[in-house]
N, C-alpha and C positions, 0 to 999 in steps of 0.2 A: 647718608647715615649707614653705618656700617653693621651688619649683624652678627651675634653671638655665633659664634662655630658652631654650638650644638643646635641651633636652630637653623643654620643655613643644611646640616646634616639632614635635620627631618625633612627640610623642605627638596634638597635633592630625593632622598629617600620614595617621598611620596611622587615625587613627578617622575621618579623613576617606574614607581605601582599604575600610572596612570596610562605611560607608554606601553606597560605590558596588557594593562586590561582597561581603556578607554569606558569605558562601564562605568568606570567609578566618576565621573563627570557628571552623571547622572544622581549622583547620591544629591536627593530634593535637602538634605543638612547644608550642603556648599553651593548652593547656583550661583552665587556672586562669584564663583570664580570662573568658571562656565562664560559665565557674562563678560567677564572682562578678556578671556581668551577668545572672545568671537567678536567684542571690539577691536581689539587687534589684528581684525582679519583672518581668523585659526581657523579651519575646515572641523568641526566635530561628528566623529562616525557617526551613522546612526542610533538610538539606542534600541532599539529594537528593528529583526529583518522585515522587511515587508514579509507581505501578507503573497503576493507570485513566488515568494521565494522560498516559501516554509511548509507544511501542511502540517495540521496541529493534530495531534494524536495518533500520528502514520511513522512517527519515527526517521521523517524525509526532508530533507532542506534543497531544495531546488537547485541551489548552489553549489552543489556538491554533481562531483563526477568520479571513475573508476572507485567503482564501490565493492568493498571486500564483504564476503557475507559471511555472519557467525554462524552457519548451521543451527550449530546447538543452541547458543542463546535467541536465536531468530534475530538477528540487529546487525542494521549497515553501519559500517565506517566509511564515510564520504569525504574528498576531496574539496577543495573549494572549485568553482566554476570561475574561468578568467573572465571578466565582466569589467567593460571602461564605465567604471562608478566616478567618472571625474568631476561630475557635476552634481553628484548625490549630496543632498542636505537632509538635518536633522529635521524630524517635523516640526512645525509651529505650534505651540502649546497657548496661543492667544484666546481671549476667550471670544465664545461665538457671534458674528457678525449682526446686524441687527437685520431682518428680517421682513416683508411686508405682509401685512395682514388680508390673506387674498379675499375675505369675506365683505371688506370692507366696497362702497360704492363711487370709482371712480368718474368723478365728473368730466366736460371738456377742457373747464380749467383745471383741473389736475394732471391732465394728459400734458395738456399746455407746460403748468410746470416742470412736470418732470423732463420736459423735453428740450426746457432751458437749462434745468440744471443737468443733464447730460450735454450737454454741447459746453459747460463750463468743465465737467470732468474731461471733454476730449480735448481741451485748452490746454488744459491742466496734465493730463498726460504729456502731449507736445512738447511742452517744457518739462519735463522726468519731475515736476509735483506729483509724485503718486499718493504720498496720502490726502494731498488734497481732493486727488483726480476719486479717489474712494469715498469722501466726505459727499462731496455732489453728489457720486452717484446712488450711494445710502439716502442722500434725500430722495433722490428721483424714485427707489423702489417703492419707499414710503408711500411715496402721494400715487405709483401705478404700479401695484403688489403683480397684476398680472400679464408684464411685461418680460417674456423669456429675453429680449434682448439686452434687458439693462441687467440682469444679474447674468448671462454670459459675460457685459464688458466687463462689469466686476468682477466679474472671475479671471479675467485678464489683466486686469490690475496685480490682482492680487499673487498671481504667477511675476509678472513683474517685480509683486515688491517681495519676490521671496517665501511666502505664505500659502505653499500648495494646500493644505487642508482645509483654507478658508476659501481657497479655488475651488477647490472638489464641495463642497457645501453648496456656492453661489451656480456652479456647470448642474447640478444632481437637481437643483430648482431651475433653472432656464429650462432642462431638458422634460422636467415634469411639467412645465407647463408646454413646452413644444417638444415631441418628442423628436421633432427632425431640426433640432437647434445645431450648426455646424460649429457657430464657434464653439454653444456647449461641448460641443462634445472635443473639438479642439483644445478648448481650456483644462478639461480637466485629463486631456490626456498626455498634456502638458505637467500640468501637475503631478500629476502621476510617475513621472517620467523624473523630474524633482526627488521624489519620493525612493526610487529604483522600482518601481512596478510596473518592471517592463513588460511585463505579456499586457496586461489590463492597458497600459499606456497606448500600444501598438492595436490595440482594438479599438479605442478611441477615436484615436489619430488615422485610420483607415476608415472610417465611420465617414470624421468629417472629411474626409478627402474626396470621398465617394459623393457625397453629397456639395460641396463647396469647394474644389481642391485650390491650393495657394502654396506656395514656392517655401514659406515659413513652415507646412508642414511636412513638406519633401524632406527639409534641414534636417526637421527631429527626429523624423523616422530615420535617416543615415546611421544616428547614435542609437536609436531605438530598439529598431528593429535586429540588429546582429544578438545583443542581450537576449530579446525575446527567442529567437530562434535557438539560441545554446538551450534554455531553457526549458523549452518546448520538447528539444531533442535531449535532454537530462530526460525530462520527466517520463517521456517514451521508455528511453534503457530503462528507467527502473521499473514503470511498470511492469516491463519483458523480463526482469530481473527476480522478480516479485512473483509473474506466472511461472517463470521454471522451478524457482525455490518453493512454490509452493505444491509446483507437480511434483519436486522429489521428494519434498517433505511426505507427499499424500502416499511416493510409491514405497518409500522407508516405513509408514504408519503397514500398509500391505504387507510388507517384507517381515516387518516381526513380527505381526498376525501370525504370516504362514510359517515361522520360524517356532513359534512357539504353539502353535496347530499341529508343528508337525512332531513340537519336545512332548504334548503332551499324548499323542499319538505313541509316537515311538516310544514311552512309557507302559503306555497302554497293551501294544503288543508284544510286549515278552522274548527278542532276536532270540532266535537258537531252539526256542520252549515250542511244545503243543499246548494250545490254550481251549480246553473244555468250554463246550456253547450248553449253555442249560436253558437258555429259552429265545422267543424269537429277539426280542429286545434287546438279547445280550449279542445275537449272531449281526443285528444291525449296526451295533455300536461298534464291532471289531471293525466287520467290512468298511465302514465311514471312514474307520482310521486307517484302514490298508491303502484308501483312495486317496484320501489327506496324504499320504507318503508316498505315495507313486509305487505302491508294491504290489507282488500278484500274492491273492487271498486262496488258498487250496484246503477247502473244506472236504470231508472224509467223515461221511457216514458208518457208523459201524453199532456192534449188537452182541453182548456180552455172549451169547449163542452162538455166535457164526464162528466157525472155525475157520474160515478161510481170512476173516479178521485180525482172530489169532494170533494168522502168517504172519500178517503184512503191517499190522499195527508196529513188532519192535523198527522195520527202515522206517516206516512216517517219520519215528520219533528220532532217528539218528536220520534221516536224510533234514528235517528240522535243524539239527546243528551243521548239518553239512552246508545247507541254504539260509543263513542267518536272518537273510533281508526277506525272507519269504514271508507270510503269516501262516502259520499252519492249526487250522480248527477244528477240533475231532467234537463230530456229535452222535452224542447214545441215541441212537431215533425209540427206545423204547424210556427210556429217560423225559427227554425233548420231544414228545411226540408233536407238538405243533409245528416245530423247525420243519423234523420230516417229512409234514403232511404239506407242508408251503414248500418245500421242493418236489415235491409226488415222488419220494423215494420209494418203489417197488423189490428194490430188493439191494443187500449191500455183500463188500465192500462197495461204495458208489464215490466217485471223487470230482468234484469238481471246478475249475479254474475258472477263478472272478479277481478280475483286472478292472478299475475304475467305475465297480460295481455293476461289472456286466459280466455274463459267464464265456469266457472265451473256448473255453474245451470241456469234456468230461470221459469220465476212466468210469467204466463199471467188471468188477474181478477184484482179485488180487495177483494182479501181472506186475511184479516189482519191475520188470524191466524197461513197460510201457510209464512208468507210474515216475518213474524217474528223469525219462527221457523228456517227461511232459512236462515239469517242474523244470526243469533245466531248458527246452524250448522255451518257456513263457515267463519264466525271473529274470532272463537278460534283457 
């Protein structure tokens, strides 16, 4: 039968949409086709990453290596992880296995059956009937629900037949009921492994090794474990990736603090100005800011009276322009009498030099030439 050109169009079209985004297999409107590409023996990607290989709400896919950071956006761009996925399968979507009801009261003859029809399931394995070898053994849980062995072999079956998730169901019950079940914990870390969850898989499968070891699971760990390990050693870089970006982030949060500690500062004190102190709260507030700026603070007492203030008040206020980065604070002590009285000023011109809110020197006179030398000693 030969088809219309515009339709063989669309159908190239779309299976060209398919090779770029394998996703779309998954659209639940088409599984019959799905269906018939995996009669045909077709591998189809996963539709979703495992769960070892993603972390959900961290912005991280385990898969991912040499990772670029966006600073500003806070967000990794990751690489993929090179990982022999040759064996990886789509999950099984079948519905859930039937179950034993462990409440139930098993007798000797039920033990007895179940014991036939398990020895019919491992017939039945023998010869590759695996869904027969699952029908027996489905009977068999039935009639001894609290049998860790028989939902391990079926969970081994069921790795067999392809159906890791209904393995991980039947290994998660053997293992609750024995928690030192080796094949359980073999089965499902088999299946797992099916799955591509390879850290979880390689916990399994060293589990029962430790416990039961066998030559079958030397095999999978070969394939296993090298995945696990990339993974392992992803997850580490990013951690270490994650602490440094978030120490620089914390020392950048610091940095404009003190950037804008220091604009609103340097605001505050006035470069070049003499800045009148009218009371103690106002003489705390400058000093804070000379400290915030790494500057020296030269407070100068004086007294509309004192002649010798007079002198020496016009250099304050040109050595002020002369020393920009200086802070320079002139206080009336009869104005501010509390400033004064919290410095015990006794008599003025009195000047004194405070450096990170500590008085490093003091001038009492009006000796312009000490007064100068001492500002120019202590601003460098």
């Amino acid at each position: 039968m030969e088809m219309e050109t515009e339709k063989m169009d669309e159908l190239r079209h779309f299976i060209g949409q398919c090779r770029s985004d394998p996703s779309i297999l998954d659209d639940p409107s088409i599984p019959f086709f799905k269906s018939y590409l995996q009669s045909l023996g077709a591998r189809i990607p996963p539709a979703a990453k495992s769960e070892s290989r993603g972390m959900s709400g961290t912005g991280f896919d385990a898969n991912k290596t040499d990772l670029e950071m966006d600073y500003d956006e806070g967000d990794f761009v990751e690489s993929d992880v090179e990982l022999d996925e040759s064996d990886i399968m789509a999950p099984d979507d079948d519905p859930t296995q039937k179950m034993g009801d462990p409440s139930i009261e098993v007798t000797e003859e039920k033990q007895e059956a179940a014991q036939m029809a398990k020895s019919k399931a491992v017939d039945a394995m023998s010869e590759g009937n695996l869904d027969e070898a699952t029908d027996h053994l489905t009977e068999a849980i039935m009639l001894n629900p609290g049998s860790a062995i028989l939902y391990a072999t079926r969970a081994t079956v069921f790795v067999k037949s392809k159906k890791p998730n209904a393995a991980i169901r039947d290994a998660d019950a053997a293992l609750q009921v024995n928690p030192d079940s080796a094949k359980g914990y073999k089965a499902r870390g088999m299946a797992r492994a099916l799955l591509g969850k390879w850290e979880e898989a390689a916990s399994d499968l060293h589990v029962a090794s430790k416990i039961d070891h066998d030559e079958e699971i030397s095999m999978v760990l070969k394939k296993v474990e090298p995945n696990a390990r990339k993974l392992e050693e992803h997850r580490r870089k990013y951690q270490r990736l994650r602490k440094e970006k978030e120490k620089e982030k914390a020392a950048r949060g610091q940095q404009r603090q003190r950037t804008a500690e220091e604009s609103e500062a340097s605001t505050a004190l006035k470069d070049g100005q003499v800045i009148g102190i009218h009371s103690r709260a106002e003489l705390e507030s400058k000093l804070n800011a000379a400290s915030r700026t790494s500057r020296l603070a030269i407070l100068y007492f004086t007294a509309t009276w004192c002649g010798p203030c007079r002198f020496i008040s016009p250099l304050f206020t040109s050595l002020a322009a002369k020393y920009p980065k200086g802070v320079f604070l002139k206080v009336d002590i009869d104005e501010a009498r509390d400033v004064a009285a919290s410095w015990n000023i006794s008599s003025v011109p009195s000047f004194f030099f405070v450096r990170d809110g500590k008085e490093v020197d003091k001038l009492v006179g009006a000796d312009k030439g000490s007064l100068e030398r001492k500002i120019a000693q202590h601003a460098g």
